[in-house]
C-alpha positions, 0 to 999 in steps of 0.5 A: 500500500503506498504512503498515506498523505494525511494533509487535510484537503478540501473536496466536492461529494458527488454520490454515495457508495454502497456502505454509506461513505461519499464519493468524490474526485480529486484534481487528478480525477481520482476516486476517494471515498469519504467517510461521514460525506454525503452527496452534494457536501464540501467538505475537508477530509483527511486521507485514511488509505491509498491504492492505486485505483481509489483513495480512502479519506475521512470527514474532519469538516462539513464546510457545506452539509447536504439538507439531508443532514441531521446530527446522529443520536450516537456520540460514537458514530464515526467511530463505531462501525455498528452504523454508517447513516446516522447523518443521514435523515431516515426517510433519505436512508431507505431512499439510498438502499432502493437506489442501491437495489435498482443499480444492482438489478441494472448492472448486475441482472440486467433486469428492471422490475415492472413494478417498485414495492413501496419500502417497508420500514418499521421502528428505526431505534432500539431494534436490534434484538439480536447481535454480537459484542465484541471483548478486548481487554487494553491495557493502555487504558487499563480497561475492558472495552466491550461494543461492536467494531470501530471502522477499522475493524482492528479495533473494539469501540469504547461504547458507552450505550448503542441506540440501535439495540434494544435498550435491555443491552444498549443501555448496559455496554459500560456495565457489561464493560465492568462486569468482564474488567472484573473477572479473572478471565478477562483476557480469555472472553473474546465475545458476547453474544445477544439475543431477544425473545418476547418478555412481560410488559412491564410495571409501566406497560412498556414491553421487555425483552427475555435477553440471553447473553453467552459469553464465549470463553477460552479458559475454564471459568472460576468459581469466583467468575461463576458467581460475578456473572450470576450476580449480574445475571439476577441484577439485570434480569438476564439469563446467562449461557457459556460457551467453551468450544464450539456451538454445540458446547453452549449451556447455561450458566445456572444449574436452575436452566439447565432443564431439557426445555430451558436449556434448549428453547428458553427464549420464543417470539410471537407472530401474532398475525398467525398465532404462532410461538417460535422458540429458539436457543441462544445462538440460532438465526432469528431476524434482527429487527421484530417489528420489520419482520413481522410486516416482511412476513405480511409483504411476501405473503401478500406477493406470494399470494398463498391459497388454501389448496396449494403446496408451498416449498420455503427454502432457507427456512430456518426455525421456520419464520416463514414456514409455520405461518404459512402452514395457517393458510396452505394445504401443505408447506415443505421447509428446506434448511442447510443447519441440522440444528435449526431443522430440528427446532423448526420440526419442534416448532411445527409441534409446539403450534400443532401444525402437522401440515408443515415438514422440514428437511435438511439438506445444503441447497449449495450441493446435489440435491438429486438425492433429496425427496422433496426434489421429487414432490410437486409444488405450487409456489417458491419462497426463499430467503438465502445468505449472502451468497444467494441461490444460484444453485438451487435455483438452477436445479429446481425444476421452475415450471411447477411454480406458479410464482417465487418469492424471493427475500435477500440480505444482499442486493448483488446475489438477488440481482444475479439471480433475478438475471438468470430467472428473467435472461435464461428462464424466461421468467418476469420480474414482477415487482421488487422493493427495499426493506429497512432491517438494519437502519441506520446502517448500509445493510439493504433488505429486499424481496422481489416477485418472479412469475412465468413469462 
């Protein structure tokens, strides 16, 4: 990498990048891109990194701010890597992620949607129920600090609060930072995990979260740790799992949650919409967000358009966020899930909601599937929700003609633009609508869903 030039520069922000930082040229004609910029700015900026095609800078004055600026509510923003936009208005963020959604589908699929959904949205603070803290011990400061990554990801944040987790976790980072400075373990804890269920409203009829933290821990725990985290635990109406090894090795901290149905399933959410309970254990996938996932269940439910009398395969299912409601309105629905583990509780769940018309397999949809005998059974309708990485194979093994539509929920815009772009430029299939979903605001993480049907 050549030789970082940090003199302060002044410069004109011409766009946004896809992770939030602002676009510009300098006199050479050069790219830099701008941490904490946005479009239409002039700013100075300090060289952050150099490479041979691009240039990577950070705010230090906004000389001109773009009206779409606001203050951000963090005073870590800039510094934490947890979000990208808090400067950014929040009606103008989910703007950006469609713009960033309709570039990707031009550039990457070639396709463009008949119709643009409307972007769904829901409580834009303390909604991040689920996440992962990093633990660094700095002796520099002589100090624990716990948080998410700054922007240099070598880094652990000195947070002192987050807004964007739920309030039962955001509000508690210094005490939690406190709690691990005090144990003797202290070097040995790398991370924590968070996780919400639905709790009791309380005194005030404010809702509360059910939280679970795991602390992974590379050396066995005291007796003198054990104890510090059970007090903690009862002082913050917590519940508490450790993790020495693998995913397998979690397990409560108390002996009192150690029971066959506390220890495996002891937090559960509701859809209400549907009358179902989806329990699930401290390291399992759930959506983060569980205002926007509620109304993103509606929304693909309303494009897929599910009839009494027809059979329903759900991909990537997980624990079944999908699948089990849509066992209320369908004869049959079939999940597919790559994680054993998840299909197991999926299978539990389907039990817990007494619904016997919903199955699950496990199988990896990025391997033969020749073998599998739900690949022989017929279906009316598709929906998935894969990773990052998307469905490519899948998609490309599936025998499509049975489908009367496909539904498709993405977590990244550029796996959903390439498959979109098989589907409509190799299949034959029309992109009927596509639209953005606002899992993670504030940050530059884009959620969408898109509607496929026979061409």
């Amino acid at each position: 990498m050549a030789r970082i030039d940090r003199t302060p520069f002044e410069i004109q922000i011409i766009d946004l990048t896809h992770d939030g930082r602002g676009v510009a040229r300098n006199a050479e004609g050069k790219t830099v891109f701008v941490g904490g910029a946005l479009p239409g700015e002039r700013v100075i900026a300090s060289q952050t990194r150099r490479h041979r095609h691009y240039d990577e800078a950070q705010t230090l004055e906004v000389l001109q701010a773009a009206p779409e600026r606001v203050e951000p509510r963090c005073a870590h923003f800039g510094t934490c890597g947890g979000c990208a936009l808090q400067h950014y208005a929040e009606d103008r963020q989910i703007l950006a992620k469609a713009r960033v959604l309709r570039e990707n589908l031009e550039r990457i699929g070639h396709v463009t949607p008949e119709r643009w959904l409307e972007p769904l949205t829901d409580a834009a603070w303390g909604y991040r129920r689920k996440g992962r803290l990093s633990v660094r011990r700095v002796e520099k400061k002589d100090r624990t600090l716990v948080g998410f990554r700054e922007t240099d990801p070598r880094f652990v944040a000195d947070l002192r609060e987050c807004h964007t987790v739920i309030p039962e976790i955001g509000t508690k980072l210094e005490a939690l930072s406190a709690l691990v400075d005090g144990l003797e373990a202290r070097r040995e804890i790398p991370q924590i995990e968070f996780i919400a269920g639905d709790g009791q409203p309380g005194e005030d009829g404010a809702a509360r979260h059910r939280v679970a933290l795991t602390f992974r821990h590379l050396a066995p725990l005291s007796d003198n740790d054990r104890a510090a985290l059970a007090a903690f635990a009862k002082a913050h109406d917590l519940m508490i799992f450790l993790q020495p090894g693998g995913v397998d090795s979690v397990h409560p901290l108390s002996p009192e949650g150690s029971s066959d149905d506390g220890a495996s399933m002891p937090l559960s959410f509701r859809l209400q919409d549907w009358d179902i309970e989806l329990k699930f254990r401290p390291l399992d996938f759930i959506q983060v967000n569980a205002g926007l996932n509620r109304k993103m269940i509606r929304h693909a439910f309303d494009l897929l358009d599910p009839q009494p009398g027809e059979r329903v395969l759900d991909l990537f299912a997980g624990l079944g966020n999908f699948t089990l409601p849509l066992a209320r309105q369908v004869r049959e629905v079939v999940g597919v899930e790559g994680d054993a583990g998840l299909v197991q509780r999926a299978r539990e769940n389907a039990g817990h909601n007494g619904l016997a018309n919903a199955r699950f397999f496990a199988a990896d949809l990025a391997k033969d599937l020749s073998g599998e005998p739900w690949m022989r059974e017929g279906f009316d309708k598709l929906l998935l929700d894969p990773p990052r990485s998307g469905a490519d194979f899948v998609l490309s093994v599936l025998p499509l003609k049975q489908f009367s539509r496909i539904v498709y929920v993405s977590c990244h815009p550029a796996s959903l633009a390439r498959d979109a772009g098989y589907l409509v430029n190799e299949k034959g299939w029309k992109l009927k609508a596509a639209g953005v979903m606002d899992m993670f605001p504030h940050t530059a993480h884009v959620e969408s869903i898109a509607l496929f049907e026979p061409g």
